[in-house]
DRENDO-1510 file (C-alpha; in Angstrom, 1 decimal, always signed):
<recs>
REC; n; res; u; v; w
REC; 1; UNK; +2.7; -52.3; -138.4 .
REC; 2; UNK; +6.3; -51.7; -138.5 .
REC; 3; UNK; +5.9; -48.9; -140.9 .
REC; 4; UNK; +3.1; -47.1; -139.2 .
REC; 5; UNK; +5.0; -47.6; -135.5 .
REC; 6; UNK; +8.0; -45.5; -137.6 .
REC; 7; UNK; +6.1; -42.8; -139.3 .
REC; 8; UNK; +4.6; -42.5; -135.4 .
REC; 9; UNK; +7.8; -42.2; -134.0 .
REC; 10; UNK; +9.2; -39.7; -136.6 .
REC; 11; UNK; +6.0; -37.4; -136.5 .
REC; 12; UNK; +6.3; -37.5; -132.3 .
REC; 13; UNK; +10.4; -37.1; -132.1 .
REC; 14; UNK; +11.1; -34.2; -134.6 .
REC; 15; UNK; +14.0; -33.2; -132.9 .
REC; 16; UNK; +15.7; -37.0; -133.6 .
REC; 17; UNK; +17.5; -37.0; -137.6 .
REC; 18; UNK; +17.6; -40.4; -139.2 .
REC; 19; UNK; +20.1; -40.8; -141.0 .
REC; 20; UNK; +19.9; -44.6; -142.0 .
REC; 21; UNK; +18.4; -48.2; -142.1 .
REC; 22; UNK; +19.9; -51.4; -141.9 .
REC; 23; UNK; +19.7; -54.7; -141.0 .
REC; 24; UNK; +21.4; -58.0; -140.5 .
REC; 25; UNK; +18.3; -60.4; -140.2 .
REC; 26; UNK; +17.1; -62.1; -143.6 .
REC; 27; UNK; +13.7; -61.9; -142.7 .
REC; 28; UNK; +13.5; -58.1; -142.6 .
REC; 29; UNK; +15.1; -57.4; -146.1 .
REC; 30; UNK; +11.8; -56.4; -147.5 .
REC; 31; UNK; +11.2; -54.0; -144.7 .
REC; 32; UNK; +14.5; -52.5; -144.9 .
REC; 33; UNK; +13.5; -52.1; -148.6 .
REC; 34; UNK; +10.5; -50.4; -148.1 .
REC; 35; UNK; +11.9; -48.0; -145.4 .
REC; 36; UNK; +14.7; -46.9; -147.8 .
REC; 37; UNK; +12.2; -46.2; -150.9 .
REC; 38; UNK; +9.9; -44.3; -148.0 .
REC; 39; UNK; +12.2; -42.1; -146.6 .
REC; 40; UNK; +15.0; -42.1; -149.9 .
REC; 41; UNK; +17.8; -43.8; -147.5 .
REC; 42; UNK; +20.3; -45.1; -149.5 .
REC; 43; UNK; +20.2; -49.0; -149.9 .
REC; 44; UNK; +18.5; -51.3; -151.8 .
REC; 45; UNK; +15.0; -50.3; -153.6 .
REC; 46; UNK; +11.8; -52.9; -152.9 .
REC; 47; UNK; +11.7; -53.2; -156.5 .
REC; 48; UNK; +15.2; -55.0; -156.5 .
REC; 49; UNK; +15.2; -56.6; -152.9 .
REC; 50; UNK; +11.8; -58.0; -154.1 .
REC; 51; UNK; +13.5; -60.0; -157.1 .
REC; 52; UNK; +16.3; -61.4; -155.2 .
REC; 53; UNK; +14.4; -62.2; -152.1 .
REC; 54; UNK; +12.4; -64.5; -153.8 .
REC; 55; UNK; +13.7; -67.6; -154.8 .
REC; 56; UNK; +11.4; -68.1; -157.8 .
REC; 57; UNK; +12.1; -64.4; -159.1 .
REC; 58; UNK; +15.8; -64.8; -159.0 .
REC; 59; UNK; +15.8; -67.9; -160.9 .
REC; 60; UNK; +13.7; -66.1; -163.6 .
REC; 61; UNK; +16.4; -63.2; -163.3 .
REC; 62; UNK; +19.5; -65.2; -163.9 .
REC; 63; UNK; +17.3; -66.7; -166.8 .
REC; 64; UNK; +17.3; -63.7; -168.4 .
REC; 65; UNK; +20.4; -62.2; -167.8 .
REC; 66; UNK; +22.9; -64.7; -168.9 .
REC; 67; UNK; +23.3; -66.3; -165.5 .
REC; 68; UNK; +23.7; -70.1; -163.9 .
REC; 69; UNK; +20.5; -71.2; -163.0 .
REC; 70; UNK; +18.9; -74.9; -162.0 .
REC; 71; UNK; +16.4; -76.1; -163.7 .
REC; 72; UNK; +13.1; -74.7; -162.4 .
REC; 73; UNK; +9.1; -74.5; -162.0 .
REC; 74; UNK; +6.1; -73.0; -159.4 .
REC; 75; UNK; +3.9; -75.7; -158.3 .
REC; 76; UNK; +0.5; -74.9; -158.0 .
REC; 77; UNK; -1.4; -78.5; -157.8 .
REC; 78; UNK; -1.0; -81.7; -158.6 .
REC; 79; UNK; -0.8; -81.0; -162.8 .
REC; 80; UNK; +2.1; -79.3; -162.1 .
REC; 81; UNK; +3.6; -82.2; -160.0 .
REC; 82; UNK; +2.7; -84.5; -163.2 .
REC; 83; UNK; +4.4; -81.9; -165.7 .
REC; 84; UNK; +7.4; -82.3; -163.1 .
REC; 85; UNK; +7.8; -85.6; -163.1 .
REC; 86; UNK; +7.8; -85.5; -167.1 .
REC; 87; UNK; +10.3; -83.2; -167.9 .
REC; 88; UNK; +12.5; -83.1; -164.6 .
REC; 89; UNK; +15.2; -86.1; -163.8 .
REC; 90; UNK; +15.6; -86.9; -160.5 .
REC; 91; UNK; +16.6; -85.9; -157.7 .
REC; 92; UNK; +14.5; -82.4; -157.2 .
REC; 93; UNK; +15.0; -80.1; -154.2 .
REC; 94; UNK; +11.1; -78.6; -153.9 .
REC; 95; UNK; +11.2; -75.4; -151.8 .
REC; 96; UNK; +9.6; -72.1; -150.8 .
REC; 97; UNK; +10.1; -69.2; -152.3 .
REC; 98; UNK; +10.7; -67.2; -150.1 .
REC; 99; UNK; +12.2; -68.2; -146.7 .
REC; 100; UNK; +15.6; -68.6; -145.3 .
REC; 101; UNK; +17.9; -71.4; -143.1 .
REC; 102; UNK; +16.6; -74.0; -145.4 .
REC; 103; UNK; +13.5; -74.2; -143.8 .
REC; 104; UNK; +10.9; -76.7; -145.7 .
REC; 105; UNK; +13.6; -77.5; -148.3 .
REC; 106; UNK; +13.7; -81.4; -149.1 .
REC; 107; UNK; +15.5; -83.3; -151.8 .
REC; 108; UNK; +13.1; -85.9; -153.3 .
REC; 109; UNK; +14.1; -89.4; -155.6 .
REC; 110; UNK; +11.1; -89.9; -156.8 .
REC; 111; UNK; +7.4; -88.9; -158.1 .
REC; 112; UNK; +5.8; -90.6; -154.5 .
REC; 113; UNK; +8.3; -88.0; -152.5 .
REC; 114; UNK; +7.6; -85.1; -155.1 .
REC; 115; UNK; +4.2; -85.4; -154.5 .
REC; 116; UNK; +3.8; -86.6; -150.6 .
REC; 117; UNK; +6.8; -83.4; -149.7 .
REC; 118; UNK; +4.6; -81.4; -151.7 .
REC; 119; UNK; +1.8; -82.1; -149.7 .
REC; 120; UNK; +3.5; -82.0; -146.7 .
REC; 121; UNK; +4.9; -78.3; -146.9 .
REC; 122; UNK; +1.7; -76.5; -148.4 .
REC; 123; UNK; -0.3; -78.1; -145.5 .
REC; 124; UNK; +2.1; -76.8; -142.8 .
REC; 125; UNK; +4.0; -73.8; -144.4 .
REC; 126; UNK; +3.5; -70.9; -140.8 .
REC; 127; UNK; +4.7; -67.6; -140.4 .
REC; 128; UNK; +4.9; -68.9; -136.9 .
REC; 129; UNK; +8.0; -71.0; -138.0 .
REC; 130; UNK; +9.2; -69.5; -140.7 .
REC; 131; UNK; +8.2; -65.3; -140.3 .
REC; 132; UNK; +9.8; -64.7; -143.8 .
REC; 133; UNK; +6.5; -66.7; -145.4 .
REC; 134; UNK; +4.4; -63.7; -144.7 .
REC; 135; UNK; +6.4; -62.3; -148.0 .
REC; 136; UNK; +4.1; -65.0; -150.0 .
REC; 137; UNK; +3.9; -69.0; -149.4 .
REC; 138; UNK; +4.4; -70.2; -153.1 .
REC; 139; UNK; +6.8; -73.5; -153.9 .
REC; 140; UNK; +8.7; -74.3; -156.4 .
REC; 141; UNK; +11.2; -77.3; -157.4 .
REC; 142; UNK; +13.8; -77.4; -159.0 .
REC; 143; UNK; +16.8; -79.5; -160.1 .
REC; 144; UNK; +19.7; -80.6; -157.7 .
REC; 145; UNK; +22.7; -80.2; -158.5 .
REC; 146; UNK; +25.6; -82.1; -157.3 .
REC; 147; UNK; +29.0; -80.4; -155.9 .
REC; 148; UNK; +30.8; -78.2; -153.5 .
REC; 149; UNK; +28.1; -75.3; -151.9 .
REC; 150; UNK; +29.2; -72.2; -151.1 .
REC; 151; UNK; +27.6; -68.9; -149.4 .
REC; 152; UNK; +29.4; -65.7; -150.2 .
REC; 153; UNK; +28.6; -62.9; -148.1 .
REC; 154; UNK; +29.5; -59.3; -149.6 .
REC; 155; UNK; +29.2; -55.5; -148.7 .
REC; 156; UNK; +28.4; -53.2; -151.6 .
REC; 157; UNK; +28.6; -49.3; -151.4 .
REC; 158; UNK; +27.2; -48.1; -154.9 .
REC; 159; UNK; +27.0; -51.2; -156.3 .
REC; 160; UNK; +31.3; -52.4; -155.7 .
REC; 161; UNK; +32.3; -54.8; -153.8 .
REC; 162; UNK; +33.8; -53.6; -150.5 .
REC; 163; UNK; +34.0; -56.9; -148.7 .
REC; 164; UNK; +33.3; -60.7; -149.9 .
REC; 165; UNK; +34.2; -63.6; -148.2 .
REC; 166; UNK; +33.7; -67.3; -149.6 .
REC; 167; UNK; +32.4; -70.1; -147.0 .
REC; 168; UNK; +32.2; -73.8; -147.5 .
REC; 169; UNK; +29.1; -75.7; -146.7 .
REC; 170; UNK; +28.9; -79.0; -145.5 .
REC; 171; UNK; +26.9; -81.8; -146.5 .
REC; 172; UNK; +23.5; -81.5; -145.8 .
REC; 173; UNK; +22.5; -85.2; -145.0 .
REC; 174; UNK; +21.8; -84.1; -141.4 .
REC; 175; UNK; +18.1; -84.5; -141.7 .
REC; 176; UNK; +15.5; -84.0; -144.5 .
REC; 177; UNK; +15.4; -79.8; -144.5 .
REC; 178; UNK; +18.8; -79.8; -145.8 .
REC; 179; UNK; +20.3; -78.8; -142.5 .
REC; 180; UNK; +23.8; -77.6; -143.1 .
REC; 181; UNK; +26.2; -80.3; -140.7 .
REC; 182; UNK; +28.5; -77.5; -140.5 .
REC; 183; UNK; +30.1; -74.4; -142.4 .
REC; 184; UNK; +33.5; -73.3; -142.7 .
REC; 185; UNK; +35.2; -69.8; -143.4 .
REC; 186; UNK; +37.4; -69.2; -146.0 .
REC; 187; UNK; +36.4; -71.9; -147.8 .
REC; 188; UNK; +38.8; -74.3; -149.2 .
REC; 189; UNK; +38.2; -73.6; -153.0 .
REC; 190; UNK; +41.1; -72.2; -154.4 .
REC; 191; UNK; +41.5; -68.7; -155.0 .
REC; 192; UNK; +41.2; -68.3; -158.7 .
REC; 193; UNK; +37.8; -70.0; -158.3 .
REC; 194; UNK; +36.8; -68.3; -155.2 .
REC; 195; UNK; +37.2; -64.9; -157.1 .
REC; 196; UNK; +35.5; -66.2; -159.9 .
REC; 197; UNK; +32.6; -66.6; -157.4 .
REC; 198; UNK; +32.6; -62.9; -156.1 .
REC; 199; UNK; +33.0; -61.5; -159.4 .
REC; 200; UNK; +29.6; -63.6; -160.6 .
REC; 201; UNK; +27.8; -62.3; -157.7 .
REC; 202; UNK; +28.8; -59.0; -158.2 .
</recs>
């Protein structure tokens, strides 16, 4: 809809240049994608937004490209669960693969949790919760990792860093989504490993 309500107003206001799209919400990443490969804005392409957006993909792309990466695997049904609880040590975090503020992500201890949190989220996984589930509603797990947990938020222009700044999260024993109890900006990692950080990313 979004699409068609801009090709409307472009067709109707001829007189109105566009230069640009951007946005700061993570639910409209794809959007913006799309809107930059439509009109040849520069930003990201779909093809690559798509990849990162989704949790699953990403973890396939550090895979492959020589990258940190948890332990990972899509669930589908409950033979996946039993593969899971085969070849996986616990704890697992089990998640969507696409969404964002850690919406329907749980840690789990054991094979009951794996499967009842399992349950749980495919039964009530909504777009009226979580709008960033209309990009696709799959779940996968995968292992968790104990340790500091850091966002870095960066601005690129042709693919440089411009801008990167390292924040600390705190624990997320608030409640079972893996709340964050609080962040904290710079973070207190040293320097040398904070750049460390950016330059991975980047």
């Amino acid at each position: 809809q979004a699409m068609r309500d801009l090709d409307t107003f472009i067709q109707t206001h001829p007189e109105i240049k566009i230069d640009g799209v951007i946005t700061f919400w993570e639910d409209d990443v794809l959007l913006t994608s799309k809107i930059v490969d439509k009109y040849g804005f520069i930003g990201i392409p779909l093809s690559i937004a798509q990849e990162v957006r989704n949790k699953l993909s990403f973890r396939n792309f550090c895979a492959n490209n020589n990258l940190p990466f948890p332990k990972f695997k899509s669930i589908k049904n409950d033979a996946d669960l039993n593969e899971v609880v085969k070849n996986f040590n616990f704890p697992l975090v089990i998640k969507p693969a696409f969404g964002s503020q850690s919406n329907y992500v749980v840690k789990v201890i054991n094979k009951q949790e794996l499967k009842n949190t399992y349950h749980y989220i495919k039964d009530n996984l909504s777009t009226n919760i979580e709008s960033a589930l209309n990009d696709g509603t799959e779940v996968f797990i995968e292992e968790y990792i104990e340790g500091d947990e850091v966002d870095v938020d960066m601005l690129l222009q042709n693919g440089k860093v411009k801008f990167a700044v390292v924040s600390d999260n705190f624990e997320k024993t608030f409640d079972e989504f893996f709340i964050d109890m609080g962040q904290s900006a710079p973070s207190s990692l040293s320097y040398n490993t904070q750049q460390k950080i950016i330059e991975m990313c980047e």
